[in-house]
SERO-239796 format. One line per 3 residues: number of its first residue (from 1); for each residue x negated, y negated, z of N, C-alpha, C. Coordinates in steps of 0.1 Angstrom, whole numbers. Atoms other than C-alpha are relative to their C-alpha. Layout:
REM SERO-239796
NUM = X/Y/Z/X/Y/Z/X/Y/Z | ...
REM end
This chain:
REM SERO-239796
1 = -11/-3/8/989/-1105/-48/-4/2/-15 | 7/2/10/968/-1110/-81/-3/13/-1 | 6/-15/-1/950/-1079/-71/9/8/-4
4 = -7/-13/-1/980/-1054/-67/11/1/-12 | -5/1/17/995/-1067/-103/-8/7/-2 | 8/-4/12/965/-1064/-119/-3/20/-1
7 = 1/-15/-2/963/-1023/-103/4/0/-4 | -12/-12/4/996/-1015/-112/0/-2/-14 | 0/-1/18/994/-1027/-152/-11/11/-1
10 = 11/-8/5/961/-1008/-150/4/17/2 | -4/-17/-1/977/-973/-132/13/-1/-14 | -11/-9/9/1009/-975/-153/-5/-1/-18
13 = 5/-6/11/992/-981/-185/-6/13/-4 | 7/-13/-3/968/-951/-178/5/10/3 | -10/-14/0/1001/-928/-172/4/-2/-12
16 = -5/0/12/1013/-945/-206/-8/5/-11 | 7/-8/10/981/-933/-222/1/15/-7 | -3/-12/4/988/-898/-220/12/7/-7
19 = -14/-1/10/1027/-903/-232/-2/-1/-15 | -2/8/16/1013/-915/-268/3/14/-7 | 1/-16/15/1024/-889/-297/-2/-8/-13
22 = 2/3/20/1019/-910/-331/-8/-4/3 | 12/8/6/990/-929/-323/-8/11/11 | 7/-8/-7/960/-908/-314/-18/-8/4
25 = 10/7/-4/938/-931/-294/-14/-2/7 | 13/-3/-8/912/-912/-275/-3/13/-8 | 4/-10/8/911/-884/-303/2/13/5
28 = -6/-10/-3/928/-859/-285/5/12/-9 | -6/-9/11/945/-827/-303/4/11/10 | -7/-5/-8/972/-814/-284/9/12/-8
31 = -8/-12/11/994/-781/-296/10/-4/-5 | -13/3/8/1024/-785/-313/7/10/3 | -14/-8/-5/1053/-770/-293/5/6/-15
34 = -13/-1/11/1070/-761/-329/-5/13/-5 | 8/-10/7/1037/-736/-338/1/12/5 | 5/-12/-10/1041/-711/-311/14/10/-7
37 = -2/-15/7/1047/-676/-327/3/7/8 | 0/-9/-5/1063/-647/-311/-4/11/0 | 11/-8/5/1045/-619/-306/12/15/1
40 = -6/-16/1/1053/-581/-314/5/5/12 | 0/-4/-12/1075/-561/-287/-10/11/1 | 5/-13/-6/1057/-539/-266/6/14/-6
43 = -3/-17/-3/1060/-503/-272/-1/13/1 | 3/-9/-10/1063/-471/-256/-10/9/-10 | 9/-13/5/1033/-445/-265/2/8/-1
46 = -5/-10/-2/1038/-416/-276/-1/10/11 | 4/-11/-7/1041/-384/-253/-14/6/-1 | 10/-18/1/1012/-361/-250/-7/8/8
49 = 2/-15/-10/1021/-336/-228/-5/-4/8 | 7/2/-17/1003/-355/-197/8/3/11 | -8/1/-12/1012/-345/-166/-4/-7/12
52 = 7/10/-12/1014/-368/-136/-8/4/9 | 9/-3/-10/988/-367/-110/3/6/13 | -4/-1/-9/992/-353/-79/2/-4/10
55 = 2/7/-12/998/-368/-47/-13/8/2 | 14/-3/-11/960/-367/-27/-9/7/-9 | 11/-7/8/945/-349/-56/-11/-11/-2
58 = 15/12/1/910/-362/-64/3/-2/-14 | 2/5/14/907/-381/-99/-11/6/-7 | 5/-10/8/894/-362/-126/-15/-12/-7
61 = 7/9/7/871/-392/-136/-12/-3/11 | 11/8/-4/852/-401/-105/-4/11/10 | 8/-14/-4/827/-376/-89/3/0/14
64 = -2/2/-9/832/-364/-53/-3/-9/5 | 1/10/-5/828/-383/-23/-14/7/5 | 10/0/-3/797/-364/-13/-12/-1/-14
67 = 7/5/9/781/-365/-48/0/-18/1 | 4/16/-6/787/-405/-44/-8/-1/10 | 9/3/-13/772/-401/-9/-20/3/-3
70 = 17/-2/7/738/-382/-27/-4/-8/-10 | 7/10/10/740/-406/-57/-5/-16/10 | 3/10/-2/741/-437/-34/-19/2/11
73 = 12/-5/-11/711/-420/-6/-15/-2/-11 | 11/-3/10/686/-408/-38/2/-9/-11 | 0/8/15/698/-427/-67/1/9/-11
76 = -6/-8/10/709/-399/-89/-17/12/-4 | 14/-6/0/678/-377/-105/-8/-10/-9 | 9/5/5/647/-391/-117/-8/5/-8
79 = 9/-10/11/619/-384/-139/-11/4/6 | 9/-5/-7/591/-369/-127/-15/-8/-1 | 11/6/1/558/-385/-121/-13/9/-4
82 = 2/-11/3/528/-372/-135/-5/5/8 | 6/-12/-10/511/-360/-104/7/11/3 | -3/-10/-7/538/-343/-97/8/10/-10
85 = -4/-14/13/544/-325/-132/-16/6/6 | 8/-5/4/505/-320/-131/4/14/16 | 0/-6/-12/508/-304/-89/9/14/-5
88 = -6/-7/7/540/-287/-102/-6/14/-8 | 6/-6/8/520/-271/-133/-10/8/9 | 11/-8/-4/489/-260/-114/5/13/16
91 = -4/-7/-11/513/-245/-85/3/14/-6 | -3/-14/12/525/-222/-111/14/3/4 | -12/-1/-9/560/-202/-103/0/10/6
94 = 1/-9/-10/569/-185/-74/-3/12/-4 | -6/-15/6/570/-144/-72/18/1/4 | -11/-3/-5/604/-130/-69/3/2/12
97 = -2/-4/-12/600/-117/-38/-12/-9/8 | 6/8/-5/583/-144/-19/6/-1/14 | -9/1/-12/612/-150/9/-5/20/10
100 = 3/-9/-11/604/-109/22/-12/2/4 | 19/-4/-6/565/-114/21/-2/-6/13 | 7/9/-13/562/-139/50/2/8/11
103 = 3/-8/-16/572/-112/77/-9/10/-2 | 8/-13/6/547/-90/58/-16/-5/13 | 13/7/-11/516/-88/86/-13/0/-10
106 = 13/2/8/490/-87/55/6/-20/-5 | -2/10/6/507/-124/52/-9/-10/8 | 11/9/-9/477/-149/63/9/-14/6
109 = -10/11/-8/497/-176/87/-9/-10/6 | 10/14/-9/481/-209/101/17/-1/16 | -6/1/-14/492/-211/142/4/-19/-1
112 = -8/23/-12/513/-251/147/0/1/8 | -4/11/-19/516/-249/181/13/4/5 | -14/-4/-9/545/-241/204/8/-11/-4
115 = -10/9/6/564/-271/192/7/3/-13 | -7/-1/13/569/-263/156/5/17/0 | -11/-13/1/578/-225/164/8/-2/9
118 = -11/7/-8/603/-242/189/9/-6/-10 | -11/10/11/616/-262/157/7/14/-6 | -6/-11/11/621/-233/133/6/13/9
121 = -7/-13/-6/633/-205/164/13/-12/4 | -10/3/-8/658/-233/174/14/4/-9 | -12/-9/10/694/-219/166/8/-8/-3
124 = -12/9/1/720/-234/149/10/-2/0 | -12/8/-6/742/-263/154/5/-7/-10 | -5/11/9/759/-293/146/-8/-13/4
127 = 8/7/-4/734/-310/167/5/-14/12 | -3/8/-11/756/-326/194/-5/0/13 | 4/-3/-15/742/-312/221/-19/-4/-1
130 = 18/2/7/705/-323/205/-7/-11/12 | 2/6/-12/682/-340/232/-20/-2/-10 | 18/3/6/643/-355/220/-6/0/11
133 = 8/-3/-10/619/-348/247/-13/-6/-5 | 12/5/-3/588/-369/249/-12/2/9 | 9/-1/-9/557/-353/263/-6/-11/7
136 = 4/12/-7/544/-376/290/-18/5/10
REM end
């Protein structure tokens, strides 16, 4: 019985702690309901001339969804390394007409093999019908 006094002086004191306003006993520094300032109304912006968006249009701010798809794949562009300024440099640049020399028969060709002129004659798709064949 001793016990469940001595709690409750101890809980209800300890709710009476936090009631105190003149004496400041644990050095607290509470606001003063009396200080609070109202602030400026809101107000409307002026016009200028915007016109609202369209339904489904894309946002003028954020780049397509396949540019996202190439920035997130590559990481946007890079700088160049120098092997591959020097490789670059010593490649030199094309001729103009490079794309009509290759069917030219003075054009010297290395033979791949029946597989890779199988790659480059195959016609195209969308690649549903695509099947990988494993020599055995």
């Amino acid at each position: 019985m001793r016990l469940k006094s001595a709690m409750l002086v101890l809980a209800s004191s300890a709710m009476l702690a936090g009631c105190t306003s003149g004496l400041n006993i644990f050095g607290r520094d509470r606001p003063d309901e009396m200080a609070v300032s109202r602030q400026a109304p809101l107000a409307v912006p002026p016009d200028f001339a915007l016109t609202p968006p369209e339904p489904g249009a894309p946002r003028p701010q954020e780049p397509t969804a396949s540019q996202q798809a190439l920035e997130a794949l590559f990481g946007g562009p890079a700088a160049r390394s120098g092997v591959e300024t020097s490789a670059v440099m010593k490649a030199g640049s094309a001729d103009a007409g490079i794309r009509s020399a290759v069917g030219d028969p003075d054009t010297h060709t290395v033979d791949k093999g029946v597989v890779t002129r199988d790659i480059v004659a195959a016609p195209e798709g969308d690649g549903r019908n695509a099947q990988a064949v494993i020599p055995g």
